[in-house]
C-alpha positions in Angstrom: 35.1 31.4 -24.5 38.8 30.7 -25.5 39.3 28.6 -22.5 37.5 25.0 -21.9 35.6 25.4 -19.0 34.6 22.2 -16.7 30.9 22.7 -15.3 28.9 20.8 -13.5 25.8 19.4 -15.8 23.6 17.0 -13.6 25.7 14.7 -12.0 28.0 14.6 -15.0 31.4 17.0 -15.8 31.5 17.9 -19.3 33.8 19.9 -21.2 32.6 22.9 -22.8 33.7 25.2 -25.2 31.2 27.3 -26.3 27.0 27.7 -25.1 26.9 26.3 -28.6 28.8 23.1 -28.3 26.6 22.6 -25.2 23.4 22.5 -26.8 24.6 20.2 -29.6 25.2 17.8 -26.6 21.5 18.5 -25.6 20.2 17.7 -29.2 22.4 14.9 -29.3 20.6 13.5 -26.8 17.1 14.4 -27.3 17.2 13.2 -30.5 18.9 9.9 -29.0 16.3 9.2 -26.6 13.1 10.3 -28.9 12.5 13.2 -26.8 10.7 16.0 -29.1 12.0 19.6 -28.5 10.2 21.2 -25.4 8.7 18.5 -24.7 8.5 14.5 -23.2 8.3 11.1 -23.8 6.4 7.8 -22.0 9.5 6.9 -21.0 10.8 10.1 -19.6 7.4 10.6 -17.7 7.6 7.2 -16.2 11.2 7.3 -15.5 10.6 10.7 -13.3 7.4 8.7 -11.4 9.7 6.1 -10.7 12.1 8.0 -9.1 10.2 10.6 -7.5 7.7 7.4 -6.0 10.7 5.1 -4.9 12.6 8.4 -3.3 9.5 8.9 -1.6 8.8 5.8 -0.2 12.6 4.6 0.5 14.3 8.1 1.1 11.7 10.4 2.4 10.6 10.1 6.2 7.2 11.1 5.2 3.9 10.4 2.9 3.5 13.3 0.5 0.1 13.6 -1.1 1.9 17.1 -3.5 4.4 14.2 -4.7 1.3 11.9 -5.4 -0.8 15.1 -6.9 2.3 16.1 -9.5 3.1 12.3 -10.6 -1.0 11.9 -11.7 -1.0 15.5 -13.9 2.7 13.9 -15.6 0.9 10.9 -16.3 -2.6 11.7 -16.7 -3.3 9.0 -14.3 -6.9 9.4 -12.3 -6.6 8.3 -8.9 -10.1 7.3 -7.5 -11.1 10.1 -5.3 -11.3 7.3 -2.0 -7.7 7.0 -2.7 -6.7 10.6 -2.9 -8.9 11.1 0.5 -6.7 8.3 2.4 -3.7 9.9 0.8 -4.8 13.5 1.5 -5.4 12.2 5.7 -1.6 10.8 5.8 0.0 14.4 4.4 3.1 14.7 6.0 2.9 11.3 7.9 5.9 9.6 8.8 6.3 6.4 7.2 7.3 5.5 10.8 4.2 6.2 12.5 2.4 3.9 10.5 1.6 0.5 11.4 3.4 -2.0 8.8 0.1 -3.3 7.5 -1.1 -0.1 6.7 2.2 1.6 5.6 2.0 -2.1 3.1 -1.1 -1.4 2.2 -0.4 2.6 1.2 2.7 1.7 -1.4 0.7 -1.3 -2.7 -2.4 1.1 -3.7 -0.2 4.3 -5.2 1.8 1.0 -7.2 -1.4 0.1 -8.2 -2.5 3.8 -9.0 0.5 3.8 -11.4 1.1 0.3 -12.5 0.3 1.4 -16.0 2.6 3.9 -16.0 5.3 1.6 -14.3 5.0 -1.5 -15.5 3.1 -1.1 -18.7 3.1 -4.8 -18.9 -0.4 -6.6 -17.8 0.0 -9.2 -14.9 -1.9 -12.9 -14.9 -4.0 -14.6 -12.7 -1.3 -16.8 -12.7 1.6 -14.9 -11.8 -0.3 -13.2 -8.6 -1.1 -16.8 -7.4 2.7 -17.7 -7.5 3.3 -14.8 -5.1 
C-alpha cells in the first residue's frame, strides 16, 4: 500500500501503512495491557461484564438471561440455579414492566452474582450499615 489509508479501527481513526504496521499497533498494545496473544486478562474479562451488564440494565429496554448466560462462561462465575430460574422467567422482559422493587431487586442480585468479578474488593459490615 503506497498510499496511507485512514480506517476505521473501533471507535478510533488510525493511520495505516501497511497490514504490518497495523499489527505492531496491536502488539503494542497487548503487550501494554498484559494481554497474552489469543487470549484475555481479569481485567479485560471484567471490563467486557461491566459494559455488557451496565448496557443492559441502562441502555437495553429488556432483561436478557443470553447476556447473563455469556458474562458467567467469561468469568467462570456460578450463578445459583434459583437465580438463573428468576432470570430465565424475566427473558425478554421490559425493564418497564417491572415493578421498581422488583426491577431493584433483579440488578442488586446479578451485581451480587458478579461482585467478584466487579469489584474484586470485599465490603464490611460497616460500610453496608453506612448505606
Amino acid at each position: 500500500m503506497s498510499n496511507m489509508i485512514l480506517k476505521p479501527f473501533g471507535l478510533e481513526l488510525r493511520r495505516i501503512d501497511s497490514p504490518r504496521e497495523l499489527f505492531i499497533t496491536v502488539n503494542s498494545v497487548l503487550k501494554k495491557y498484559d494481554i497474552p496473544s489469543k487470549g484475555v486478562n481479569a481485567t479485560v474479562q471484567s471490563a467486557a461484564i461491566g459494559h455488557a451488564l451496565h448496557k443492559m440494565i441502562n441502555s437495553d429496554s429488556h432483561f436478557s438471561v443470553c447476556m447473563i448466560t455469556q458474562s458467567a462462561s467469561i468469568s467462570k462465575v456460578v450463578i445459583c440455579k434459583e437465580r438463573m430460574d428468576i432470570y430465565s422467567s424475566i427473558h425478554c422482559m421490559n425493564w418497564s414492566e417491572m415493578d421498581k422493587d422488583f426491577r431493584q431487586n433483579i440488578v442488586a442480585m446479578i451485581l451480587d452474582d458478579f461482585s467478584e468479578v466487579l469489584n474484586p474488593q470485599e465490603i464490611t459490615a460497616t460500610e453496608i450499615q453506612r448505606i
